[in-house]
C-alpha positions as CSV (number, residue, x, y, z in Angstrom):
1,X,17.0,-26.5,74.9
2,X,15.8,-24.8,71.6
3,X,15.9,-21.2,73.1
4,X,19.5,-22.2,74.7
5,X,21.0,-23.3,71.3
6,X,19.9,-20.1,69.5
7,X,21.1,-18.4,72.8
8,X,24.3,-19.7,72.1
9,X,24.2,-19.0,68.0
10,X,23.7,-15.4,68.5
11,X,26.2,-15.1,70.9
12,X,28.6,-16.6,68.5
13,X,27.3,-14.3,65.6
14,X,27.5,-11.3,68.0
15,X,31.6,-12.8,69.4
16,X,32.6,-13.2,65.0
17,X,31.7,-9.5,64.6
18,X,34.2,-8.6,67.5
19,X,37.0,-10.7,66.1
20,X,36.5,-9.2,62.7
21,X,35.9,-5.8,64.0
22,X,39.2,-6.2,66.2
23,X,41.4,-8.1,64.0
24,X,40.6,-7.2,60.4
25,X,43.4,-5.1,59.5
26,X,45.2,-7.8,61.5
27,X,44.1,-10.5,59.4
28,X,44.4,-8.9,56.5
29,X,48.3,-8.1,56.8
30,X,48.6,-12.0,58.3
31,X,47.2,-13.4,54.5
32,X,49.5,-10.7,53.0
33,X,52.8,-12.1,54.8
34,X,51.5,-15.8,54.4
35,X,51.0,-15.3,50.7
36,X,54.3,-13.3,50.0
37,X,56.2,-16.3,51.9
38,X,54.6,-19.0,50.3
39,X,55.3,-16.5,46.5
40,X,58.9,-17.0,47.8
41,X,59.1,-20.1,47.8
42,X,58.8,-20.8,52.0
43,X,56.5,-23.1,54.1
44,X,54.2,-22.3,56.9
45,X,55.2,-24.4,59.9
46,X,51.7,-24.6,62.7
47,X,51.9,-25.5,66.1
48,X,49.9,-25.6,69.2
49,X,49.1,-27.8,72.2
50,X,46.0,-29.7,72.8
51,X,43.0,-28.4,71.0
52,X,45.5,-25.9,69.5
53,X,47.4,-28.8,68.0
54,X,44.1,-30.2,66.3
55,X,43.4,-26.7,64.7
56,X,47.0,-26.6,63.5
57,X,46.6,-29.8,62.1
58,X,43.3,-29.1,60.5
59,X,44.9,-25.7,59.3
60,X,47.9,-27.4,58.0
61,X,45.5,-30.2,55.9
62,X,43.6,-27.5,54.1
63,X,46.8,-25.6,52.9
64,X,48.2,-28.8,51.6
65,X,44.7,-30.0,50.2
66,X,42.8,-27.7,49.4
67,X,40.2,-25.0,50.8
68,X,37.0,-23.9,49.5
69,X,38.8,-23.5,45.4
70,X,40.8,-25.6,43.9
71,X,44.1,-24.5,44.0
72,X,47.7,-26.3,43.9
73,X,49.0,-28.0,47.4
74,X,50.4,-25.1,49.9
75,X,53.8,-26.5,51.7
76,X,52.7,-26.5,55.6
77,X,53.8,-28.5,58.4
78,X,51.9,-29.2,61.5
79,X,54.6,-30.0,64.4
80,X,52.2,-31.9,66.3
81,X,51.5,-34.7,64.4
82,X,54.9,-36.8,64.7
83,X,54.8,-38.5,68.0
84,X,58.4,-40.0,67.3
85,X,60.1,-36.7,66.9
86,X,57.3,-35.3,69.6
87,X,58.5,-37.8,72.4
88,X,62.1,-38.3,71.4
89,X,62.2,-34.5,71.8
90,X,59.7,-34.6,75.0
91,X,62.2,-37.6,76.4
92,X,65.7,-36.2,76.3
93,X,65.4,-32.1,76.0
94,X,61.6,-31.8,77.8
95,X,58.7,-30.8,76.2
96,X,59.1,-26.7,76.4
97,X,61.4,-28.0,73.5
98,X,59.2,-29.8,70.8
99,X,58.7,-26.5,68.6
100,X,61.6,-25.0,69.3
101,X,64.3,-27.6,68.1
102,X,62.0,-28.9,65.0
103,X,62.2,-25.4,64.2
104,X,65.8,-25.1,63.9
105,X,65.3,-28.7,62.0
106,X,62.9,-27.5,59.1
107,X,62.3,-23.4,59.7
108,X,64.6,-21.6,56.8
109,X,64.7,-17.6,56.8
110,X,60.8,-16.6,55.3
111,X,59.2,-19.0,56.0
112,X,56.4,-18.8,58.8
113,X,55.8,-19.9,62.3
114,X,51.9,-19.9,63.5
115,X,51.5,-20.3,66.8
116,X,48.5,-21.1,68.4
117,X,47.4,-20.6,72.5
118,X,44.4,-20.2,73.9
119,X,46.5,-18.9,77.1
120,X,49.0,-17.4,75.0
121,X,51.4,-18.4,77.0
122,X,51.9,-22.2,76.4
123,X,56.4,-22.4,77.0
124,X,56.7,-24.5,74.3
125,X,54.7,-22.6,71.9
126,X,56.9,-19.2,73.6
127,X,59.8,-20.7,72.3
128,X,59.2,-21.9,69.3
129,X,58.3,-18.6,67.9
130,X,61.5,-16.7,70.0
131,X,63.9,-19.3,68.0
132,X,61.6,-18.6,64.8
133,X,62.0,-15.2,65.5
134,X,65.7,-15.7,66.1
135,X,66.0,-17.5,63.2
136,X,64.6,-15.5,60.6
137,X,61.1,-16.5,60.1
138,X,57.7,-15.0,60.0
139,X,56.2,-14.9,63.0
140,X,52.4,-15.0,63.6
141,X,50.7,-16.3,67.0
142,X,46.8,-16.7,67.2
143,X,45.7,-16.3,71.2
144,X,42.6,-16.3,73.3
145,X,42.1,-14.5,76.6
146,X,44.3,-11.2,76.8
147,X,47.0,-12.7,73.8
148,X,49.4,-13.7,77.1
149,X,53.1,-13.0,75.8
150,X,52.7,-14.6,72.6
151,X,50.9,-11.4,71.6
152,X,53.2,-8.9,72.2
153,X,56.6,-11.1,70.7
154,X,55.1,-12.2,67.2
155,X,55.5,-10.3,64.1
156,X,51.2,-10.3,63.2
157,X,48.9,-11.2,66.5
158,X,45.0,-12.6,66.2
159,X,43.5,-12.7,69.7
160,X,40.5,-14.4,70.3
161,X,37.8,-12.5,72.7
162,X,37.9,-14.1,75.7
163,X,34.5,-15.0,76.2
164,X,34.6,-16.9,73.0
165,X,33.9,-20.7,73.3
166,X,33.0,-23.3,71.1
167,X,28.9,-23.4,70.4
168,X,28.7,-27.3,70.4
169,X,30.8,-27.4,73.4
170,X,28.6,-25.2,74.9
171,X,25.3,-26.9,73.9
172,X,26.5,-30.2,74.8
173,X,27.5,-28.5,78.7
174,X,23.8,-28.2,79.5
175,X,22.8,-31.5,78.5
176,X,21.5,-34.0,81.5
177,X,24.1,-36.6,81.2
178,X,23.3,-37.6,85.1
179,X,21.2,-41.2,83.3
180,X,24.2,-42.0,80.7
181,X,27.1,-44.5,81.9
């Protein structure tokens, strides 16, 4: 297990270099558009599906909070977190619409829309960023596999190599769980 956990590690190491060697300029003109917006006076509104949801969550809590300095509260929204609006939206429109119309609720010209996909193609992320596109708003969509067609309609695209995977996850795969109930 020792050998498959540094295994793992490395391979991680190995997949971060990629990313940065792939996406730096990338990155580098995302924190440039997200810092003039917020300057200006907008918001950063984050949304994704699934595990995408809890990584715009968690992205969302550390702009308001705070991240590594202390710094004053950052105004972002993550559209996954109100099941209300979520399943009233879900309920009567369908859920390729639970970005999209709390977008045209909250998104004002400037501000930004973060999309997050591991396909990069979830509908309902698609759309909310064409209506924050539409609307005015700072795109910015962060994909895995081959960026799907998130990557070629945002304003800024970080793609994910494919073959990235989450080390835990990965360590916890191999486990014998054939004893546990």
């Amino acid at each position: 297990m020792e050998d498959h956990i540094i295994k793992i590690f490395k391979e991680s190491s190995q997949l971060k270099d990629i990313f940065l060697n792939e996406n730096l300029g990338r990155m580098v003109n995302v924190v440039e558009a997200i810092t003039g917006a917020l300057k200006a006076g907008n918001k950063i509104l984050i949304f994704g599906n699934g595990g995408s949801a809890a990584d715009a969550q968690h992205l969302a809590a550390e702009l308001i909070n705070r991240f590594v300095i202390e710094r004053p509260p950052l105004p972002a929204i993550a559209l996954s977190t109100d099941t209300s609006v979520i399943t009233g939206i879900g309920d009567d429109y369908g859920f390729s619409e639970i970005f999209s119309k709390q977008i045209r609720a909250l998104g004002q010209v400037g501000d930004v829309a973060w999309g997050i996909s591991a396909s990069g193609k979830s509908p309902n992320v698609l759309k909310g960023l064409e209506v924050a596109g539409k609307m005015g708003l700072i795109t910015v969509g962060l994909t895995g596999r081959d960026g799907g067609d998130i990557a070629r309609m945002v304003d800024y695209s970080l793609n994910v190599p494919p073959t990235a995977r989450p080390v835990f996850r990965r360590c916890i795969s191999r486990l014998d769980m054939s004893s546990v109930r």
